[in-house]
C-alpha positions in Angstrom: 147.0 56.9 43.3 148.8 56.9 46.6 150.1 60.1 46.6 146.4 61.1 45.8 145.4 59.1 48.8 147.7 60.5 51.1 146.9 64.2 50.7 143.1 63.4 50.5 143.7 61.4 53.9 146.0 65.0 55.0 142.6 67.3 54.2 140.6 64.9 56.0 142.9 65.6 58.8 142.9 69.0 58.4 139.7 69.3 58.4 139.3 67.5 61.4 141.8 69.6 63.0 139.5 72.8 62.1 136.2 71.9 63.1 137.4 71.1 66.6 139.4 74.3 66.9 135.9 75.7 65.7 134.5 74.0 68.2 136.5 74.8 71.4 137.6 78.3 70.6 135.5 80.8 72.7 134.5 84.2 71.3 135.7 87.3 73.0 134.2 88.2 76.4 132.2 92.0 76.4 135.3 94.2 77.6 132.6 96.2 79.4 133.0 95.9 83.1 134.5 92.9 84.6 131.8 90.0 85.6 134.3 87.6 84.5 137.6 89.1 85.9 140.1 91.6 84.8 140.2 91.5 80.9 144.0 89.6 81.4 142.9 87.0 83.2 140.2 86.3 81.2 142.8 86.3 78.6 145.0 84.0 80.1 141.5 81.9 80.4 140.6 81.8 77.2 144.4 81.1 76.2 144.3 78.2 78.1 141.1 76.7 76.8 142.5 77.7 73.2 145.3 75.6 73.6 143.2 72.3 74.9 141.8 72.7 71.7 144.4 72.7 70.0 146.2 70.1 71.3 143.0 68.3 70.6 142.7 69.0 66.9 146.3 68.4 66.3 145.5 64.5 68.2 142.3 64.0 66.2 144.2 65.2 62.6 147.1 63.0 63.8 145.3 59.9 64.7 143.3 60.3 61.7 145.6 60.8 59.0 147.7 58.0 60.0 145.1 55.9 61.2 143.4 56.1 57.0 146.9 56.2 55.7 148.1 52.8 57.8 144.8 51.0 59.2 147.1 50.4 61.6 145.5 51.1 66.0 149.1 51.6 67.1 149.8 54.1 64.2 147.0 56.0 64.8 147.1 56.3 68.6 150.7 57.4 68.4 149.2 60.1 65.9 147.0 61.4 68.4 149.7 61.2 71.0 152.1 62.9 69.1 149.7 65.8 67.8 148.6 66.1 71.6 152.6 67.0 72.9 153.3 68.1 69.6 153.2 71.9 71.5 155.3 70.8 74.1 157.9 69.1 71.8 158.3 72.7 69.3 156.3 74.9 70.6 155.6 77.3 74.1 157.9 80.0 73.1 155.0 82.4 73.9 154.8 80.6 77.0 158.6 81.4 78.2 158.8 84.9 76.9 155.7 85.8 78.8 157.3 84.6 82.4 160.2 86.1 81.6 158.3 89.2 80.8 156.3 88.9 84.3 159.3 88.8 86.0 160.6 91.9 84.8 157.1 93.5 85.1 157.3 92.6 89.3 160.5 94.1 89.0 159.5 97.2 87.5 156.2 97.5 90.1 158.4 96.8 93.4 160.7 100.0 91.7 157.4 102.2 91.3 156.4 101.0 94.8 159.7 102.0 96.5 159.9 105.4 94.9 156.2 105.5 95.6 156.6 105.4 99.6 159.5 107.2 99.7 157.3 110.2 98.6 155.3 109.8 102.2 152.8 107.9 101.2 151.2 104.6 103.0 151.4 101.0 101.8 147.8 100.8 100.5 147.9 104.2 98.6 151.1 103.6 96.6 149.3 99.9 95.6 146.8 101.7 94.2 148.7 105.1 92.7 151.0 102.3 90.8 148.6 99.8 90.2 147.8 101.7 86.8 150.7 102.8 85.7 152.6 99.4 86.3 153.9 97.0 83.1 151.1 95.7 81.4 152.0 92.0 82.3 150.6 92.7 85.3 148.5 95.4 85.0 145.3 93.9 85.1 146.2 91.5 88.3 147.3 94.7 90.3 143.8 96.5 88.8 142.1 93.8 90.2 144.0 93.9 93.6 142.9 97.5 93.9 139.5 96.9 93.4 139.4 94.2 96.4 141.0 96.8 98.6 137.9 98.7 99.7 136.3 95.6 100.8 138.9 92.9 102.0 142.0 93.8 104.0 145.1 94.0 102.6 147.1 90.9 103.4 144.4 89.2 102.2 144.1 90.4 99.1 148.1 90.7 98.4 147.8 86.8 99.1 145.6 86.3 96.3 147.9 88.5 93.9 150.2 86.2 94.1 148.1 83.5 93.9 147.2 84.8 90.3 150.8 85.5 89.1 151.7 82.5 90.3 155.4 83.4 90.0 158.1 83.0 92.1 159.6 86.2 91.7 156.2 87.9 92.7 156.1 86.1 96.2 159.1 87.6 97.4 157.6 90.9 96.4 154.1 89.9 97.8 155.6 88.7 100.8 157.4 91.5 101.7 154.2 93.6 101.1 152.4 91.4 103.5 155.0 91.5 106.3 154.8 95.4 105.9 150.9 95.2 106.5 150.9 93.0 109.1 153.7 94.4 111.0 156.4 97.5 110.5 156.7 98.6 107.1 160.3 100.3 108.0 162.8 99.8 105.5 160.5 98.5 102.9 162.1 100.9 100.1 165.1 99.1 100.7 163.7 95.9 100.9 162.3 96.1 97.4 164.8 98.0 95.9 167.1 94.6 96.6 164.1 92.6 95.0 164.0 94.2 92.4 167.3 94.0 91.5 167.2 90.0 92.1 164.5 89.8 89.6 166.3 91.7 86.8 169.0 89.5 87.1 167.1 86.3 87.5 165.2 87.2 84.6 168.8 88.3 82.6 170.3 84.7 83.7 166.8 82.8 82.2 167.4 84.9 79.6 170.5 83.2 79.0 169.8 79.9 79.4 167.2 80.1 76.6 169.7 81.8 74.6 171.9 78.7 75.2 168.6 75.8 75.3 167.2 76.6 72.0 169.9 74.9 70.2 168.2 71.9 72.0 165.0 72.8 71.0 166.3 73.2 67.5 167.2 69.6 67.7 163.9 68.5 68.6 162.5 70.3 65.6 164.8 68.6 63.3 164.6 65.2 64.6 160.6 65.3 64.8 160.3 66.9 61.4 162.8 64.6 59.5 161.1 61.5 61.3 157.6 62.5 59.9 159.4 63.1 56.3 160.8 59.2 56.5 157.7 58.0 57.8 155.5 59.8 54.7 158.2 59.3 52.1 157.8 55.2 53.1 154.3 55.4 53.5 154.0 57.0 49.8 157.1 55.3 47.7 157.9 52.4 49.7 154.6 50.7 50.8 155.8 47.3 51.0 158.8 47.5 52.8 155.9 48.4 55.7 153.9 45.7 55.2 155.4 43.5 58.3 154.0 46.1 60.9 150.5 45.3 59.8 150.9 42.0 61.2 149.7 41.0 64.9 153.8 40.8 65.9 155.0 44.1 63.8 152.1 46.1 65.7 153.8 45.2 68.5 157.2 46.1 67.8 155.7 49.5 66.0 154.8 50.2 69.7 157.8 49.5 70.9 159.7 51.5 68.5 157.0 54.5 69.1 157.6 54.9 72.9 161.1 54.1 72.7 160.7 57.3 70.0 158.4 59.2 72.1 160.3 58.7 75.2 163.5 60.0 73.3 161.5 62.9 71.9 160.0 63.7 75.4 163.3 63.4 77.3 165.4 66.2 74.6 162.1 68.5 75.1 162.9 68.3 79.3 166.0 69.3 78.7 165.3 71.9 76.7 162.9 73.5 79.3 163.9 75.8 81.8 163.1 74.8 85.6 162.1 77.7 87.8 162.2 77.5 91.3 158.9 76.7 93.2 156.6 78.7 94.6 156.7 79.2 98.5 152.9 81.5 98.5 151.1 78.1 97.8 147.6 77.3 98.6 146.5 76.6 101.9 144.5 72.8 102.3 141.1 73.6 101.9 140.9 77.3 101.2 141.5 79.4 97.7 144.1 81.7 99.0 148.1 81.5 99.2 149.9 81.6 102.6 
């Protein structure tokens, strides 16, 4: 009967987990026009709110199966702890590869700039010549930037570019834009030519280090995955040999033993992650755009 129990406990979970996904998952936006934005940033939008729910579900299945399997509270809230940062323990690969995808997309658009301009043309026309024909990480932003152009001067609307990349790599690129807008754009082919050939090989060296940081995040697959495997197989075969931790004192030390596991979990994940460099095109107090 347990085993029965513990995979009717597992669909309950499941179940869970789906109807909240169900729940928080928006449909696609009309593609006609763009009320709500550019169709990537509404992508990026909706990936966002996607993955709140998801990190939901996975806490409500995991706090739920263990809560039924164990009737224990500090078994089920470190269920629904670990299903919440379960994605940041073995997942976000789509995460990384679309930075480092950005990155070389900034690169490519500061190329088509500089070869733009050095056909004659002015700052604001080769935005908008390369603007569609630029990688399509960052197609839609520069779309978007194009169609502020005719209304909002160009500094400011470069500022909010990068305010929407939000990568590092772009503000160098955006900054120099600006400077050439403001001021002289004389030697601004040059200027970007050099960026652009920082970026590739920033994005080649992060390249690298994930190359070299996912046996880390291997690690942290293994050691979650064989943890749960221990924990079930006990829960299933061994029963009574958990039969302390019910008890007012063993909750207590199950706590104890979760965070110093979580903590040792969450501390091989940080290593595991790469750590860009920050922004300098940050927010001004008090107003929406970078400076």
């Amino acid at each position: 009967m347990i085993p029965l129990a513990v995979l009717l406990v597992a669909g309950v979970g499941f179940g869970a987990f789906l109807v909240i996904t169900a729940l928080t998952t928006q449909p696609p936006a009309v593609e006609s026009g763009w009320p709500e934005g550019p169709p990537g940033r509404r992508a990026t939008a909706r990936f966002r709110t996607a993955g709140i729910g998801r990190r939901a579900a996975f806490a409500a299945a995991g706090a739920m199966t263990l809560g039924l399997l164990t009737r224990w509270p500090v078994a089920a809230l470190s269920g629904g702890v670990l299903g919440w940062f379960g994605i940041d323990l073995v997942g976000q690969k789509e995460a990384r590869q679309a930075a480092l995808e950005r990155s070389e997309a900034v690169a490519s658009w500061a190329e088509m700039l500089r070869d733009t301009l050095a056909g004659a043309h002015g700052l604001e026309q080769a935005i908008m010549t390369t603007a569609a024909v630029a990688p399509a990480a960052i197609r839609d932003d520069l779309l978007l930037l194009t169609a502020r152009l005719p209304s909002e001067p160009l500094p400011s609307a470069l500022r909010r570019l990068a305010d929407q990349l939000a990568d590092p790599t772009a503000d160098l690129v955006v900054a120099a834009l600006v400077i050439a807008a403001e001021g002289s754009p004389r030697d601004l082919g040059v200027l970007l030519g050099s960026l652009a050939e920082a970026a590739r090989d920033e994005a080649a060296m992060r390249r690298r280090v994930e190359a070299t940081r996912a046996r880390a995040r291997t690690t942290v697959q293994i050691v979650t995955g064989l943890t749960a495997i221990l924990a079930a197989g006990l829960l299933v075969f061994s029963g009574g040999y958990l039969e302390p931790f019910g008890a007012p004192l063993g909750q207590v030390v199950l706590a104890f033993v979760a965070a110093l596991f979580g903590l040792s979990l969450w501390w091989l994940a940080r290593m595991a992650n790469y750590q860009g460099p920050e922004r300098f095109l940050t927010a001004a107090p008090g107003t929406g755009a970078p400076r």
